[in-house]
C-alpha positions as CSV (number, residue, x, y, z in Angstrom):
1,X,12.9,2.1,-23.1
2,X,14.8,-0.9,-24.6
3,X,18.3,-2.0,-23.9
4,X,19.4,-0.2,-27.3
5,X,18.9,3.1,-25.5
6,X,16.2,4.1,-28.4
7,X,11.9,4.1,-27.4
8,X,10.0,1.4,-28.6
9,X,8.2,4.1,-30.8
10,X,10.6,4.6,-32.6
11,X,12.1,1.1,-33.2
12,X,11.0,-1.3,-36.4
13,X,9.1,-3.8,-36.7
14,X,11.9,-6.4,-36.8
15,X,13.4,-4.9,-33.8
16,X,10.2,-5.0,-31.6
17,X,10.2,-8.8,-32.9
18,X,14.1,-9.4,-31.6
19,X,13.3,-7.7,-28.4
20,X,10.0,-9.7,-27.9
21,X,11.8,-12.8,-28.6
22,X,15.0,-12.1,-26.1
23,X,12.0,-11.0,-23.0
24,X,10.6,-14.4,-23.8
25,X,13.2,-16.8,-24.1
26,X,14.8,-15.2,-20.7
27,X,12.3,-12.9,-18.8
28,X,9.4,-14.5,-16.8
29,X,7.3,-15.8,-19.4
30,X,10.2,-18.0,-20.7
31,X,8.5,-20.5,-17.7
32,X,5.2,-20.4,-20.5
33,X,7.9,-20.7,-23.7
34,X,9.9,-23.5,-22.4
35,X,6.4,-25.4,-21.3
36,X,5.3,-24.9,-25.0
37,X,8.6,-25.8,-26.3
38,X,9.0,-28.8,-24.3
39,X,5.0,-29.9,-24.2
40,X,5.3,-29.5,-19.8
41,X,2.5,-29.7,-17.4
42,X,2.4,-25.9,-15.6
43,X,0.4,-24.9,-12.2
44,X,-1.4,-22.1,-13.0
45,X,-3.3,-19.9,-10.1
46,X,-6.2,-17.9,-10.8
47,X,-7.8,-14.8,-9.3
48,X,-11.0,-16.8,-8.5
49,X,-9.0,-19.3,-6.7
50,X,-8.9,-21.6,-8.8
51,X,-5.7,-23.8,-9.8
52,X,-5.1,-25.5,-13.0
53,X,-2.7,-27.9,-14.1
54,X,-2.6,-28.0,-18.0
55,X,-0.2,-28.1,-20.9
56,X,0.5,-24.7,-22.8
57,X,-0.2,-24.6,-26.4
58,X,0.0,-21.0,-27.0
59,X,0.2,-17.4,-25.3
60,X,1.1,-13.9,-25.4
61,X,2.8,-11.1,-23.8
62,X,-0.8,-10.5,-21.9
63,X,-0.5,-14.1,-20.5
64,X,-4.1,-15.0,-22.6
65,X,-3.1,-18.6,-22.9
66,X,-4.1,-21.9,-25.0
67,X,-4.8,-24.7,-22.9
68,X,-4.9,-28.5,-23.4
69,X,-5.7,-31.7,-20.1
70,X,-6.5,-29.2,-18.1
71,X,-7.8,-30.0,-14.6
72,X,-9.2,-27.4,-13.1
73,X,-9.4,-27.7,-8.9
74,X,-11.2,-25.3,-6.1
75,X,-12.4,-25.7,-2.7
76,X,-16.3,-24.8,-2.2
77,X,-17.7,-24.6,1.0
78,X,-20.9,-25.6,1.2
79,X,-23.9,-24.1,2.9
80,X,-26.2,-24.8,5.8
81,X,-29.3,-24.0,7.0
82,X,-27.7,-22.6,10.2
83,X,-24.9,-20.5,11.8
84,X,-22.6,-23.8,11.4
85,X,-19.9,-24.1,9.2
86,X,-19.4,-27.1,7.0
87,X,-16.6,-29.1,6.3
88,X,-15.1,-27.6,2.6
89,X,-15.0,-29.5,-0.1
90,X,-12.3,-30.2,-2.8
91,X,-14.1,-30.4,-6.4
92,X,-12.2,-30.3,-9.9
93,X,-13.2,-30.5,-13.7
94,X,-11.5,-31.6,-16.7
95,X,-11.6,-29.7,-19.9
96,X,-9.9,-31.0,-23.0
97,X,-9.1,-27.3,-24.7
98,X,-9.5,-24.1,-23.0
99,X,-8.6,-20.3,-23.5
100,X,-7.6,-18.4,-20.3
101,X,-7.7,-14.5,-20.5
102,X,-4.4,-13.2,-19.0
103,X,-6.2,-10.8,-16.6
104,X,-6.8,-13.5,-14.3
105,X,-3.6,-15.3,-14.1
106,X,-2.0,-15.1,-10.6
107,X,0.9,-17.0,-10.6
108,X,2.4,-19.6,-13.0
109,X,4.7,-22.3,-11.8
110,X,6.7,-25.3,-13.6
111,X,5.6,-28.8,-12.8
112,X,8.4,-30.6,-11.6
113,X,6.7,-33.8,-11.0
């Protein structure tokens, strides 16, 4: 239910659009529209542990995002031959244009570097 009191069913098209617009410029993905707008560097953490810092070029309601500089960081451990543990190690990649699917987004924070 939206604000208006009325189901989204049974709203327009333009209404759905005004609505969309208003969650976006003030709900918790206006942290994704104000990077776009402003062409910010965001911390983004994914479900495979991963953390990448990268400009927004586009995204959706689902959090798919368009991705430009992005470097891409995880810890690996590696492995040994026996029961001893080695020391991890910090490893990152750079990828000039990248889509993320939405479903593994974690956590998005502002760079305020």
């Amino acid at each position: 239910m939206s604000t208006s009191g009325k189901p989204k069913s049974e709203m327009t098209e333009e209404e759905l659009r005004k609505i969309e617009e208003v969650e976006f410029n003030t709900g918790p993905l206006s942290v994704l529209q104000q990077s776009v707008k402003n062409n910010n560097q965001i911390l983004i953490s994914c479900r495979n542990n991963h953390k990448m810092l990268a400009r927004v070029k586009a995204f959706d309601r689902h959090c798919n995002m368009v991705l430009e500089n992005v470097k891409e960081m995880w810890t690996e451990t590696p492995r040994t031959g026996k029961g001893s543990k080695a020391k991890p190690v910090n490893k990152d990649r750079f990828v000039s244009k990248m889509f993320l699917r939405g479903d593994s987004v974690v956590l998005v924070l502002r760079n305020t570097v």
